[in-house]
Steps between C-alpha positions, in 0.01 A plus 500: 500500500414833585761815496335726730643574806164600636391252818219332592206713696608337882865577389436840410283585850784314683775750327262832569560376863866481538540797281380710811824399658739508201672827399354669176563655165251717334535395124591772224267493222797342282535234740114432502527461166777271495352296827181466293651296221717320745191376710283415188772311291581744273861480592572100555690388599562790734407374841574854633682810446889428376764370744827611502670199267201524288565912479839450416405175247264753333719804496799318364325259218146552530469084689367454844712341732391194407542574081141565411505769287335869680549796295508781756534491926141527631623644841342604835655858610472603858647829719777449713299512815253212367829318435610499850190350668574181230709189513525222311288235589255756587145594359350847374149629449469608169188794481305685281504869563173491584570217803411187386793173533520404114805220559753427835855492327778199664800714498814304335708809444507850590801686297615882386563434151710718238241613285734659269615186435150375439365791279822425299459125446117549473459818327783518376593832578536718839340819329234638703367658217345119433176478711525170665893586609364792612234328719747247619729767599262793627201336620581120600611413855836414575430184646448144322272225723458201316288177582177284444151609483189350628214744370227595694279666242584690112487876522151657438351602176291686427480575134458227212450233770375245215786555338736406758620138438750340682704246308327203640168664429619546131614143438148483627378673262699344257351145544146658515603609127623198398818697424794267466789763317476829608733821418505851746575829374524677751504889464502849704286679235260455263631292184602604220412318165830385433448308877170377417647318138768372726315364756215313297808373295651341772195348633436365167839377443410243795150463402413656870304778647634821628484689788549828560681632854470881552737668748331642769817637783723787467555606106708744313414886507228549233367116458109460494426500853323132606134583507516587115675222426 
């Protein structure tokens, strides 16, 4: 079974339509990012950006709501003024900058949470010397909308498009290979030696193949910048 949230062609033209009439949120370029590996399948089981039960499930022991484990709140931020043309039950555009419907988010919940709270039990630590606190803080909107996704189409690309597998495209890929075991390494840089020896050792370890997952989003100040790696 398939974990995209992507729907079929006729669904898709059927959403474009209504989203003419549905109030609308031009995506930040964090939020594309995160919308992309929600629509592809990246992030099952995510069905769409965090609730408020899941939130606080995350926040407070890193479960979902329902006790799958979820590391970190994948979270859809919106102004105040957005916020007040929402209610629950309601649907949302979701947009590229450059104007094009990617998903229509179902809104569950629509919340102002205490994100010092969350950069504590996340980050553990308020400092705004960290950068993602200081995102969170500075530069995120003070308004949570949660719900379920039906995507319309991935964000664009145009760079490396070959490279660009979704996970259903890798299993794919997999099978093709007749690759049963495999082991990621996944990396924001170059390796290292020390990272090669312990990646070929763990494939070997279960007699599988390896494959290696580059970072391509937002990095630390001085990593290799994506096109050389």
């Amino acid at each position: 079974m398939s974990e995209s949230l992507l729907v079929s062609e006729a669904r898709a033209q059927e959403l474009k339509e209504e989203a003419v009439h549905l109030p609308s949120w031009d995506l930040t370029f964090r939020q594309i990012w995160d919308l992309e590996l929600l629509l592809c399948g990246a992030f099952a089981p995510l069905k769409g950006f965090l609730g408020k039960a899941d939130y606080d499930g995350v926040c407070k022991n890193m479960r979902l709501a329902d006790g799958s484990l979820w590391p970190m709140p994948i979270m859809l931020d919106v102004t105040q003024e957005v916020a007040d043309k929402l209610e629950e039950g309601g649907r949302v555009a979701l947009r590229h900058p450059e104007g094009m419907v990617l998903a229509v988010l179902t809104v569950s919940d629509i919340w102002t949470p205490d994100k010092e709270a969350e950069a504590q039990a996340v980050l553990g630590t308020t400092s705004q010397e960290h950068p993602a606190v200081f995102d969170l803080m500075q530069q995120a909107h003070p308004v949570y909308v949660g719900g379920s996704l039906e995507g319309v189409e991935l964000p664009p690309h145009h760079t490396f498009r070959h490279l660009r597998h979704t996970p259903a495209q890798l299993k794919e890929e997999f099978e093709r290979l007749g690759w049963h075991k495999v082991v990621a390494f996944q990396t924001r840089n170059p390796m290292h030696r020390a990272h090669v020896e312990l990646a070929r050792n763990a494939a070997a370890q279960i007699e599988g193949n390896l494959l290696i997952h580059p970072v391509v989003g937002l990095t630390n100040p001085g990593d290799v910048d994506y096109f050389t790696r």
